[in-house]
MARROBA-473178 format. One line per 2 residues: number of its first residue (from 1); their letters; for each residue x, y negated, z negated of N, C-alpha, C. Coordinates in pm, 1 decimal, decimal comma, padded with zeros to 6 digits, always signed. Example, Ala and Ser with C-alpha at 12.3 -4.5 7.8 and 13.67 -1.06 7.14 Angstrom:
! residues 2
1) AS) +01319,0/+00569,0/-00780,0/+01230,0/+00450,0/-00780,0/+01320,0/+00330,0/-00780,0  +01285,0/+00225,0/-00708,0/+01367,0/+00106,0/-00714,0/+01290,0/-00003,0/-00787,0
***
This chain:
! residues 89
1) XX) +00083,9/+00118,1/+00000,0/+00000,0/+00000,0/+00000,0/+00088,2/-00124,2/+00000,0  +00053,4/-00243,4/+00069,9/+00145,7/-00366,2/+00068,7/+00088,5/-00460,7/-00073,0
3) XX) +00161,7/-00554,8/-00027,4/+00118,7/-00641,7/-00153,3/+00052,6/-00803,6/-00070,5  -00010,1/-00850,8/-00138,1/-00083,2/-00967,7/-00049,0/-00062,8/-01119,4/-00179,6
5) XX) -00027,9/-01227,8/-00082,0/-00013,2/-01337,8/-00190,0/-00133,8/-01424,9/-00109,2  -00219,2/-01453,2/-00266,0/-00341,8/-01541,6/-00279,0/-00296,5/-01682,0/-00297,4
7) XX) -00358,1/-01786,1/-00224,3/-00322,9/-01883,3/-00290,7/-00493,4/-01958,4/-00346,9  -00479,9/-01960,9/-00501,8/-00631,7/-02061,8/-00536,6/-00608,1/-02209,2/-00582,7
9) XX) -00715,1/-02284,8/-00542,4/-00739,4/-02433,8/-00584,6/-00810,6/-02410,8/-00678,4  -00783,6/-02444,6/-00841,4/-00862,0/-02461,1/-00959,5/-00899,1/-02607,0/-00976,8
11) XX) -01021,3/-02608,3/-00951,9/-01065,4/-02788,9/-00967,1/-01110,6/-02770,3/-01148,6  -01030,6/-02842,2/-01199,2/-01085,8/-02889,9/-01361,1/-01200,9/-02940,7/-01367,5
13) XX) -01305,9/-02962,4/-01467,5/-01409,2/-03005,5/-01491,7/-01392,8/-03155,6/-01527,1  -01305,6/-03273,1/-01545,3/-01321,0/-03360,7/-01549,8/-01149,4/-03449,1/-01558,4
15) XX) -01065,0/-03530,0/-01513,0/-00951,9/-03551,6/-01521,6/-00881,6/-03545,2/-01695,7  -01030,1/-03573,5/-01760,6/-00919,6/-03527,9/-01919,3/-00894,8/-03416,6/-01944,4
17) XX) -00930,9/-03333,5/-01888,6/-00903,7/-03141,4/-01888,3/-00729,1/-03160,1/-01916,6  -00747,1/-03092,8/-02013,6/-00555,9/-03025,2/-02056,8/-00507,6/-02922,4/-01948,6
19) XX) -00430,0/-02951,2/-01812,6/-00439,9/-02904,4/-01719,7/-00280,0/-02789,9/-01815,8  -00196,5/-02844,2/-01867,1/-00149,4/-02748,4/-01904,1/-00184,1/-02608,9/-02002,4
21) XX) -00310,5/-02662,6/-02080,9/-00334,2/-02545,5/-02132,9/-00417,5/-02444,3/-02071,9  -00468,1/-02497,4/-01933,2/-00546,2/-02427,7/-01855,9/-00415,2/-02322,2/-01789,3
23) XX) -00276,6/-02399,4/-01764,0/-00192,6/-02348,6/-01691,8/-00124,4/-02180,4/-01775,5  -00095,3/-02252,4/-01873,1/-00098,3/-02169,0/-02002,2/-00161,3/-02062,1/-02048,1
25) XX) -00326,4/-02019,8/-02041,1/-00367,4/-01954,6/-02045,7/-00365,6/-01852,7/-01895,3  -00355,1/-01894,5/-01835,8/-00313,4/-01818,4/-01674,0/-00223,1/-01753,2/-01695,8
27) XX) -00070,4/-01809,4/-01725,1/+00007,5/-01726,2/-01744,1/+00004,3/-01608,8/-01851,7  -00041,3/-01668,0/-01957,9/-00073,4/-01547,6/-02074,4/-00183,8/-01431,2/-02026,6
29) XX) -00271,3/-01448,1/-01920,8/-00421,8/-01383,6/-01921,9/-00403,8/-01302,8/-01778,5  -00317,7/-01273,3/-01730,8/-00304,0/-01199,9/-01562,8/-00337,8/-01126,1/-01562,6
31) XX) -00443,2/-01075,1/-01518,7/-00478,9/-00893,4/-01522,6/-00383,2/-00828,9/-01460,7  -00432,4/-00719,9/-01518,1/-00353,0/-00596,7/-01483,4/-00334,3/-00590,8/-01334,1
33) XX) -00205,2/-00559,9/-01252,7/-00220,0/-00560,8/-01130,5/-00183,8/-00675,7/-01042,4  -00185,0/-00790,8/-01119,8/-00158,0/-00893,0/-01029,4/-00036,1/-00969,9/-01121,2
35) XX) +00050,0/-01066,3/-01006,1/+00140,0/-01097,2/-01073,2/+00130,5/-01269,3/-01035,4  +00201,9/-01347,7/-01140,4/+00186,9/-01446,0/-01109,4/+00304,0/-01471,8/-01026,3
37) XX) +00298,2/-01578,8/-00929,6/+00406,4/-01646,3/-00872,1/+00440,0/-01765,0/-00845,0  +00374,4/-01821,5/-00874,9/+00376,5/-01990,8/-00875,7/+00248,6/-02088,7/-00891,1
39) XX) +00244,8/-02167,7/-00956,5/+00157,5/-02254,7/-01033,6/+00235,4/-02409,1/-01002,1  +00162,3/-02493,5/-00918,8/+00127,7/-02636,0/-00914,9/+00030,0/-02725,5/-00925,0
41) XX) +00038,6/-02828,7/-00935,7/-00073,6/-02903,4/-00942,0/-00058,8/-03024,6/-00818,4  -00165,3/-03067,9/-00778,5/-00171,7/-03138,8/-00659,5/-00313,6/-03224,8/-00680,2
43) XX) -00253,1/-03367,3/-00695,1/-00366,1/-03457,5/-00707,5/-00426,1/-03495,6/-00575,3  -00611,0/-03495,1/-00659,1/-00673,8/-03463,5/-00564,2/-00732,9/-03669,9/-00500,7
45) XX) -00809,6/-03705,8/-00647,0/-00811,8/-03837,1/-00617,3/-00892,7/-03910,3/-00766,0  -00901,4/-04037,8/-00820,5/-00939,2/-04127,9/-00905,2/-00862,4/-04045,2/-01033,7
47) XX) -00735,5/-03979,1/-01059,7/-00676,9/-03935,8/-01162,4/-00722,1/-03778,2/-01166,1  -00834,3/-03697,6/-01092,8/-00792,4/-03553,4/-01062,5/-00708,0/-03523,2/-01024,8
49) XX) -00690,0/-03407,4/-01117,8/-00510,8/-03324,8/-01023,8/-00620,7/-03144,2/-01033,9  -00582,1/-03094,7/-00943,0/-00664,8/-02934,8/-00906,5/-00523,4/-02858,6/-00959,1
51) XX) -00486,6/-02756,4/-00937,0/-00401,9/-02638,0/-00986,9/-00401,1/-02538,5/-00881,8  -00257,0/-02557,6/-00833,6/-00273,3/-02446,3/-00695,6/-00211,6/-02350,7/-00756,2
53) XX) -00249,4/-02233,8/-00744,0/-00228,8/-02131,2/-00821,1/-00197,2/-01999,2/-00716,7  -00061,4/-01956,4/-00727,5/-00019,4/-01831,4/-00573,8/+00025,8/-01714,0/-00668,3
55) XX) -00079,8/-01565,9/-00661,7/-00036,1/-01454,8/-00700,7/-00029,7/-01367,3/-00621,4  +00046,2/-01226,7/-00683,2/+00016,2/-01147,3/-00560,1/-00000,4/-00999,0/-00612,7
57) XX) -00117,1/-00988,1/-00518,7/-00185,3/-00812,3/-00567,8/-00206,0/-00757,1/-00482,7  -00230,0/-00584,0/-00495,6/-00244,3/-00479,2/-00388,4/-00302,9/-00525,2/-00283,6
59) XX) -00327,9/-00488,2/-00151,4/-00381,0/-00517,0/-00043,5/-00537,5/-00449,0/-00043,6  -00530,7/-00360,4/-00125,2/-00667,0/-00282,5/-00185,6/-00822,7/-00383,8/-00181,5
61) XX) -00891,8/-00334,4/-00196,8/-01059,8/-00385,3/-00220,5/-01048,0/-00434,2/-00283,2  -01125,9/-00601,7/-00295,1/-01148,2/-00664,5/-00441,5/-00999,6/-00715,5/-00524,0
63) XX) -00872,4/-00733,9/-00477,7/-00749,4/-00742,4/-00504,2/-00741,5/-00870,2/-00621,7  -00832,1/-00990,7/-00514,7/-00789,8/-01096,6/-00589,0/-00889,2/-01047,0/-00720,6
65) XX) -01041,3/-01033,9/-00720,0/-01130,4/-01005,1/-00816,6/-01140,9/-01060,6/-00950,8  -01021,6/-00995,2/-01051,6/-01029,1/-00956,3/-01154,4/-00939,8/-01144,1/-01153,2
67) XX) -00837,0/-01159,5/-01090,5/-00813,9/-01310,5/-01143,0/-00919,9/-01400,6/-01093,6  -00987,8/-01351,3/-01004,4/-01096,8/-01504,5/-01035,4/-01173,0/-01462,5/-01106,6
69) XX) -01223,9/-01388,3/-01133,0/-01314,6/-01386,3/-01289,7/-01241,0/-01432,6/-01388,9  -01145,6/-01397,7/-01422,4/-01016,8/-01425,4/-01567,1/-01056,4/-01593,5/-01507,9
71) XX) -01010,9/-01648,4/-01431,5/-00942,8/-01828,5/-01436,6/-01126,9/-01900,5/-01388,3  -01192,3/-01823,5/-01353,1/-01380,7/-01885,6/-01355,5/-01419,7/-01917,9/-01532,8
73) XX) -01344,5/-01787,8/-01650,7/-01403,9/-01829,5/-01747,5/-01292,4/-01883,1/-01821,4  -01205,9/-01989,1/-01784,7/-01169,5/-02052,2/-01918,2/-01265,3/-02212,3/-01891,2
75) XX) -01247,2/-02239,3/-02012,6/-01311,8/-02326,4/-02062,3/-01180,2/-02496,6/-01967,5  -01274,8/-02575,7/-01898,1/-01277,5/-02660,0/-01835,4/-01196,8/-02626,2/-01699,4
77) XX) -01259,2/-02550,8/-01656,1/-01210,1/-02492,6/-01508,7/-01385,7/-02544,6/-01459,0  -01408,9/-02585,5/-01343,4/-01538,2/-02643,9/-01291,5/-01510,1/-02583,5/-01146,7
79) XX) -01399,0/-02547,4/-01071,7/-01510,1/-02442,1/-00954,9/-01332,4/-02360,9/-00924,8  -01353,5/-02321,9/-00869,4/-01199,0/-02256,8/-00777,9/-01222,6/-02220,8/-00634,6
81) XX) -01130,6/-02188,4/-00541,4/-01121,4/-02176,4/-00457,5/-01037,6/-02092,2/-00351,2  -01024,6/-02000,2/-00246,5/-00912,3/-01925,7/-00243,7/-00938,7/-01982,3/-00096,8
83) XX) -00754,3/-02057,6/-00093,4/-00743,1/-02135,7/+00012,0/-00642,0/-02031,7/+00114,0  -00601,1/-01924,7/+00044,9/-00481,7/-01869,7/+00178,2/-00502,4/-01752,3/+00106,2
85) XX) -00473,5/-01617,5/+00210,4/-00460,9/-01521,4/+00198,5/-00356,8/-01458,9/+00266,5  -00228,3/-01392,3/+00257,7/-00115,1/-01343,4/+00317,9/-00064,7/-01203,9/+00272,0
87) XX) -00039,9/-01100,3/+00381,1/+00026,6/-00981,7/+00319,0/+00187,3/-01031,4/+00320,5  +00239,8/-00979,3/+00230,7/+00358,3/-00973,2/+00247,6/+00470,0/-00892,4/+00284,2
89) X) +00566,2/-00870,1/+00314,8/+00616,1/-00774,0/+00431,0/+00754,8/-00742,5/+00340,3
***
C-alpha cells in the first residue's frame, strides 16, 4: 500500500481562537495511522489566520477520516477543509 499526503485548511471560529493550542492539540491527538508532517498558518483576512495542516496516511478507504473527525471536534475549530490530496512515491 502507498502512503498519500493530505493537505487541510482549519478555519478557527473567530480571530481570538488560541491558534497554538489548537496546533498543540493536533500534534498530541493523531490517530492511529496517520502521521503528522507539517503545520502552518496562513492569514486569511481582518486578523484571521486558518491552519494548513499536511499529514500522511495509507492510500486505503477513508485514510484521511479519523483526522478530520479528531481536528472537527476541538473546541474553536469552525469548519476545515481538504485542499490537496497526493500519493507519495
Amino acid at each position: 500500500m502507498g502512503e498519500v499526503l493530505t493537505t487541510m485548511k482549519i478555519m478557527p471560529d473567530s480571530p481570538e481562537v488560541d491558534l497554538e493550542a489548537i496546533k498543540s492539540t493536533i500534534e498530541s491527538s493523531m490517530p492511529e495511522g496517520a502521521k503528522l508532517h507539517d503545520i502552518a498558518e496562513e492569514p486569511i483576512a481582518f486578523g484571521l489566520v486558518a491552519i494548513i495542516l499536511n499529514f500522511i496516511t495509507d492510500d486505503g478507504e477513508g485514510g484521511s477520516e479519523p483526522v478530520e473527525e479528531m481536528v472537527s471536534a476541538i473546541d474553536g475549530v469552525a469548519s476545515i477543509e481538504i485542499t490537496g490530496v497526493g500519493r507519495l512515491m
